[in-house]
C-alpha positions in Angstrom: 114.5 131.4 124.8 115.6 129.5 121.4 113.0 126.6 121.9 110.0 129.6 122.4 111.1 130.7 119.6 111.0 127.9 117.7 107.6 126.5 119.1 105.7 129.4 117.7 106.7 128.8 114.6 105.3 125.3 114.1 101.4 124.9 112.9 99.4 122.8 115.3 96.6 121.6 112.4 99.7 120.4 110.2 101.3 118.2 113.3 97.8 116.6 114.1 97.6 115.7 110.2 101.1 114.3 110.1 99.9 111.9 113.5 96.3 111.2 112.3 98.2 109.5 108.7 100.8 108.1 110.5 98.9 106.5 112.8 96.8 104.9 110.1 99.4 103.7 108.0 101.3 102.6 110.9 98.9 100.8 112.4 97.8 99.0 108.9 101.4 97.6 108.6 101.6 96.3 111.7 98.6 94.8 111.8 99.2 93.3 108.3 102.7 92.0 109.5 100.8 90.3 112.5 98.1 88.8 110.7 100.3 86.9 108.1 102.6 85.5 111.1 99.4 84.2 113.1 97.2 83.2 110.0 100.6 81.6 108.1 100.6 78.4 110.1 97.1 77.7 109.7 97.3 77.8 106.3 101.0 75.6 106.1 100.4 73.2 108.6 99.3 69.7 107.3 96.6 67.7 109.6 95.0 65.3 108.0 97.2 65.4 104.7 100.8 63.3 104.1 103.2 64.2 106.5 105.9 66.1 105.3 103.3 68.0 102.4 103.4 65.1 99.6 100.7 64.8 97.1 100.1 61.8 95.0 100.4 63.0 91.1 99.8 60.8 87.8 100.1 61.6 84.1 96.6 62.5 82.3 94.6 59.8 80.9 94.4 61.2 77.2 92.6 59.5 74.2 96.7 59.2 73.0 97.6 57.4 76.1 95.1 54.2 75.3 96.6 53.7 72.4 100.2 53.9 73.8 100.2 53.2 77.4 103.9 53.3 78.2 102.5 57.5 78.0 101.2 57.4 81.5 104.2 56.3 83.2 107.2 58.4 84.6 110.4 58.2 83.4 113.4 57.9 85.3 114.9 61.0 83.9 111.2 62.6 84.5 111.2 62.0 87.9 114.8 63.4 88.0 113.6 66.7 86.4 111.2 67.1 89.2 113.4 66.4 91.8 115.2 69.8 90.4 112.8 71.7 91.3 114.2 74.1 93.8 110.1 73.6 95.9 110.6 69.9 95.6 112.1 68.3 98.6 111.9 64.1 97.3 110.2 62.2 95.1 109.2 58.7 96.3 107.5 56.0 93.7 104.2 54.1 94.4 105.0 50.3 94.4 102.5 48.0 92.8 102.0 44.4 92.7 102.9 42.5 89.8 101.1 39.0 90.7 98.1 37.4 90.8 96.1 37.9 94.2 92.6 36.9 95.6 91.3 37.7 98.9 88.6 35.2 100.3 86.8 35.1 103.3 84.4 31.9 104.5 80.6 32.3 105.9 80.4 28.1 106.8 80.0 26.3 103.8 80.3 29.4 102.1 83.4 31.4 100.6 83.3 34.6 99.2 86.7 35.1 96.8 87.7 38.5 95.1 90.6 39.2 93.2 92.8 42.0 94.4 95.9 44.4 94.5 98.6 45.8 96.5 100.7 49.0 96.3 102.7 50.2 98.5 104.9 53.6 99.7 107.7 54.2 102.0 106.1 54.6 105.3 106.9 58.0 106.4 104.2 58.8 103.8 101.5 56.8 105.2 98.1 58.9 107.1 97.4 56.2 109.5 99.1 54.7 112.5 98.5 51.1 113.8 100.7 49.2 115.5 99.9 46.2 113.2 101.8 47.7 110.4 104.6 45.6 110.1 105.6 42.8 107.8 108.8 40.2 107.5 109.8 37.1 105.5 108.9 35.1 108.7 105.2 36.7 108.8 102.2 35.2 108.2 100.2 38.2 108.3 99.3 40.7 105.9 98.3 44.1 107.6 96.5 46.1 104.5 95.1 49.8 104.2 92.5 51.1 102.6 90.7 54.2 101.3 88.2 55.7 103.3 86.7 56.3 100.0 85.8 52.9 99.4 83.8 52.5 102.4 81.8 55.7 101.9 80.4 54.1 99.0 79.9 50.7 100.0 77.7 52.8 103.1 76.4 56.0 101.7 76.1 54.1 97.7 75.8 50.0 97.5 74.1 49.6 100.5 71.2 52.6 100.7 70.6 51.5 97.2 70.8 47.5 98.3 69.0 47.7 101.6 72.0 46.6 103.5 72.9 47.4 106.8 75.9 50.1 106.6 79.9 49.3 108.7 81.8 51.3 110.8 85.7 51.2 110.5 86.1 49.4 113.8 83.4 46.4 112.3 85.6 46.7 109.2 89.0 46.0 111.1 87.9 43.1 112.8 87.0 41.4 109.4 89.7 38.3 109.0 90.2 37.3 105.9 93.3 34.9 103.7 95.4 36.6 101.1 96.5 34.2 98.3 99.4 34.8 96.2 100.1 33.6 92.6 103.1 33.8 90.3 105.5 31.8 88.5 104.4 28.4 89.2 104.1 29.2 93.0 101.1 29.9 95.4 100.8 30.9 99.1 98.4 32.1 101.8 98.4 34.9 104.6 96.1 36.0 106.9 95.0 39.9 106.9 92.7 42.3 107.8 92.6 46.1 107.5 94.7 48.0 110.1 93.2 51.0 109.0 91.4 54.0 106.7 93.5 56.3 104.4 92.1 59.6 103.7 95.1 60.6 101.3 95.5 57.6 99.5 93.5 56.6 96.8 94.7 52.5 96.8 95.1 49.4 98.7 98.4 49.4 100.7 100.6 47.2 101.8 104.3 47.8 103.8 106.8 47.9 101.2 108.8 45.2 102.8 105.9 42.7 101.9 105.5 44.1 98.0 109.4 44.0 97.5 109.4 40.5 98.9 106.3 39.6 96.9 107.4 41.2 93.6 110.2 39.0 93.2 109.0 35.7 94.6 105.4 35.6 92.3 106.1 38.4 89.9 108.5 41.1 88.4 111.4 41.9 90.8 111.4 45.5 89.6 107.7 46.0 90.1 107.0 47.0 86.7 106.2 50.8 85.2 106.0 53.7 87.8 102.5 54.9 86.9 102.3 56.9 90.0 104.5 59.3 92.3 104.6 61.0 96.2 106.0 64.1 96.0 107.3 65.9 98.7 107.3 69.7 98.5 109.6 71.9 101.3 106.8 74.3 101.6 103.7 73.2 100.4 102.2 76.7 100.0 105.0 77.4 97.2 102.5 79.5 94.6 105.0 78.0 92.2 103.7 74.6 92.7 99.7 75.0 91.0 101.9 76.4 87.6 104.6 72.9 87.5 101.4 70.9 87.6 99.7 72.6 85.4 102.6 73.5 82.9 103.4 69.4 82.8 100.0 68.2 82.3 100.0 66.3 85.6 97.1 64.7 87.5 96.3 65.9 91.1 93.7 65.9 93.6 92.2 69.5 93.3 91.8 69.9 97.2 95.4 68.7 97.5 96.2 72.1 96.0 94.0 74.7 97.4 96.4 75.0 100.3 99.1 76.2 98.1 96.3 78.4 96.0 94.7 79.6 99.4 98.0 81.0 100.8 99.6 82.4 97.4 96.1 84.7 97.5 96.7 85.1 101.4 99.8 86.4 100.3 98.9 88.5 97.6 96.1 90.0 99.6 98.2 90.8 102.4 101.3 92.5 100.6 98.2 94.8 98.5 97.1 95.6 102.0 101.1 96.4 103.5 102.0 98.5 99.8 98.8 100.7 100.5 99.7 101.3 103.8 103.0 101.9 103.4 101.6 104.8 100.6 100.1 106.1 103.5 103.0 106.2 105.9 105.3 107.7 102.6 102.5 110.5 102.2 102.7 111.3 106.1 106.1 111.4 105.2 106.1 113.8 103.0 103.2 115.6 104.5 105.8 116.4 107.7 108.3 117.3 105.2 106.3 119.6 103.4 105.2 120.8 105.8 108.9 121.8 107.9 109.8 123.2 104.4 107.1 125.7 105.0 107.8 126.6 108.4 111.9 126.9 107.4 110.5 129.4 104.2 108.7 131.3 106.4 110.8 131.8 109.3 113.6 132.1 107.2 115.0 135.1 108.4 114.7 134.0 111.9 116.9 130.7 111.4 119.3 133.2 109.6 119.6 135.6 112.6 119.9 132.3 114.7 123.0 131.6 112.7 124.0 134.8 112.5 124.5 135.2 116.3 126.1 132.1 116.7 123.7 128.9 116.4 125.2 126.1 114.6 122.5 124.6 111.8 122.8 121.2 114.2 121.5 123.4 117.3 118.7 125.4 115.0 117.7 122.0 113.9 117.7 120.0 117.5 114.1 121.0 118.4 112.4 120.2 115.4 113.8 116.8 115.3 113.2 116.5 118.9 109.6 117.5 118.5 109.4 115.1 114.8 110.4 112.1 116.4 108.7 112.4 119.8 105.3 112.7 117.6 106.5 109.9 115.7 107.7 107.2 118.7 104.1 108.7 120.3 102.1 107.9 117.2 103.6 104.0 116.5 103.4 104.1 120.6 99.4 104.3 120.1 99.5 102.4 117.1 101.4 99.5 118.9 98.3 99.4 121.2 95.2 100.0 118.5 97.1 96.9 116.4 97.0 95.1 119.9 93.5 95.7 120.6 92.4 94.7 116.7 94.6 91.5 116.9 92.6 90.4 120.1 89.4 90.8 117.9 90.4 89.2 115.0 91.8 86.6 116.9 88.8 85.9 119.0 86.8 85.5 115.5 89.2 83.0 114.5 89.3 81.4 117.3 86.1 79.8 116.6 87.7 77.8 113.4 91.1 77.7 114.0 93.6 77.2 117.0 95.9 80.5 117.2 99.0 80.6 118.7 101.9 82.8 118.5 102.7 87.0 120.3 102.3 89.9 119.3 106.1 90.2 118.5 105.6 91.2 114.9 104.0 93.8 115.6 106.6 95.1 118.2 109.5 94.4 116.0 107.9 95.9 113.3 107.1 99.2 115.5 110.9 98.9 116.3 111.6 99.0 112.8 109.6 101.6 111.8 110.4 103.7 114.4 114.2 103.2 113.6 114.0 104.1 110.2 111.4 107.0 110.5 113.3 109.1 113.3 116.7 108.7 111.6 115.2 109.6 108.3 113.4 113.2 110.2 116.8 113.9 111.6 119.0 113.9 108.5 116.2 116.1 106.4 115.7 118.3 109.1 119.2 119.0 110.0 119.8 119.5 106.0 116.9 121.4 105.2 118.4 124.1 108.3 121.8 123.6 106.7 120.9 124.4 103.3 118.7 127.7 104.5 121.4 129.2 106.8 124.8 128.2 105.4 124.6 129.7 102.3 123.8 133.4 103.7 127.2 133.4 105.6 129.0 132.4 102.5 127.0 135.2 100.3 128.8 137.7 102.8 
């Protein structure tokens, strides 16, 4: 008899409003929610770039800095600064040689000589694998890596405009050639040949073991002046990063920071998106809210006679939030499977440029969540909106 009563009073056209906005607003969360956790490590995840997301970074060449070139070089308490940062997770320093060196290479009677130099980086830092990369004081030969850079423009530059026949990596590799070393009155030889093609690393490489070794039998034990750094960042999607470059004049590869730019937008774009739904979801909210003050006004006397006769406020207020939160679990219920359904899309789309992986866990656990804090929320109103209609009319008498 109490819940016939009660039914009539409700207004159908408010109930479908309150489900039509919440189903929006839920479903624009969720789906939010799911697109950051599949699209996040697409964005975050380093291919082809440094293992552990380190960049190389250099000081600015300024017109000051010819003048005074002890201005391009880092600084031990410098380098200590940026290890402070709270994004930065190491710092390692680019090696360079500090002796003489010639690489030659014989065609019969006929040798070709070039002067060169070696730098070299801790090897967990290194883009390419090869077997050959190796060196000790017992070896004779040199392994060496080099920019892919440099062989672009000896193929797609020097030799279109030279009429030369262009090289593929593999002919490249199989190129022997010696490696002379000079440097305080002494001089040796080693055979090399390039183990393979950096696409990070703007430099000729060589294993650290080999420049440490070299450094302080032809040249300066200490390798000279740190002109160039690795660093390693713990997430390199930190928006925080693009401003520490900036703010400290550094020098970096532009590309090497439209991950961190691409995301921090990804971000951005996606918490605009979450904020407007979630203005959505608050104006169902309050649409519901309204809209049970209304009924409460207007059946006022009824909930009063209710009382009157014996109905606690808790028992007047059962079927409402009954009914609230059955339309609400029903609502993020359909959501749960329209945010489904949209994921497959989207994912299908993507697809086709990225490889996907992950559930659709976010959006459950965020259905869980909303659901949670949405019927909890309907109960407590409800039960004092009822409390603060009837109770005072008993105390009036």
């Amino acid at each position: 008899m109490l819940r016939r009563l009660q039914r009539k009073t409700l207004i159908p056209a408010q109930i479908a409003g309150y489900a039509a906005t919440l189903l929006v607003g839920v479903t624009i969360v969720m789906l939010s929610v799911q697109l950051y956790s599949d699209i996040k490590p697409v964005l975050t995840q380093q291919t082809d770039i440094f293992r552990n997301h380190a960049v190389t970074v250099s000081k600015t060449v300024s017109t000051l800095n010819t003048l005074n070139k002890q201005g391009i070089y880092f600084t031990d308490d410098e380098i200590a600064s940026i290890l402070e940062q709270p994004f930065v997770k190491n710092v390692a320093r680019f090696n360079s040689s500090s002796f003489q060196s010639t690489a030659s290479i014989s065609f019969g009677q006929q040798t070709i000589r070039t002067d060169l130099f070696f730098e070299s980086i801790p090897d967990p830092y290194i883009d390419v694998e090869s077997n050959e990369w190796a060196w000790d004081s017992t070896s004779g030969f040199i392994p060496i890596i080099i920019p892919e850079d440099y062989l672009n423009l000896y193929n797609f530059g020097f030799a279109e405009s030279q009429a030369l026949p262009v090289v593929s990596q593999g002919a490249v590799e199989q190129i022997n050639f010696t490696i002379s070393l000079y440097g305080k009155g002494r001089q040796r030889s080693f055979q090399s040949h390039v183990v393979g093609f950096s696409g990070k690393i703007n430099t000729i490489l060589a294993p650290e073991a080999f420049l440490l070794w070299a450094n302080n039998e032809f040249g300066s034990a200490d390798g000279g002046n740190t002109s160039r750094i690795l660093i390693e960042f713990a997430d390199a999607s930190d928006e925080r990063i693009p401003a520490f470059i900036e703010q400290n004049n550094y020098n970096i590869k532009q590309d090497e920071l439209e991950n961190s730019k691409m995301v921090f937008f990804f971000r951005l774009a996606i918490l605009f998106v979450i904020i407007v739904a979630l203005i959505i979801i608050l104006l169902s909210v309050a649409f519901i809210i309204m809209s049970l003050n209304l009924i409460v006004q207007r059946n006022r006397d009824l909930f009063v006679n209710l009382y009157s006769i014996g109905y606690s406020p808790r028992r007047i207020a059962r079927f409402y939030q009954q009914t609230v939160s059955l339309i609400t679990l029903a609502d993020i219920a359909v959501a749960i499977i329209v945010a489904i359904l949209l994921r497959g899309f989207y994912v299908d789309i993507l697809s086709t440029m990225f490889h996907i992986e992950g559930s659709v866990i976010p959006i459950v656990a965020t259905a869980v969540a909303l659901a949670a804090i949405l019927v909890v929320v309907y109960n407590i109103i409800i039960l004092r909106t009822i409390r603060s209609t009837v109770e005072p009319t008993r105390n009036t008498d």
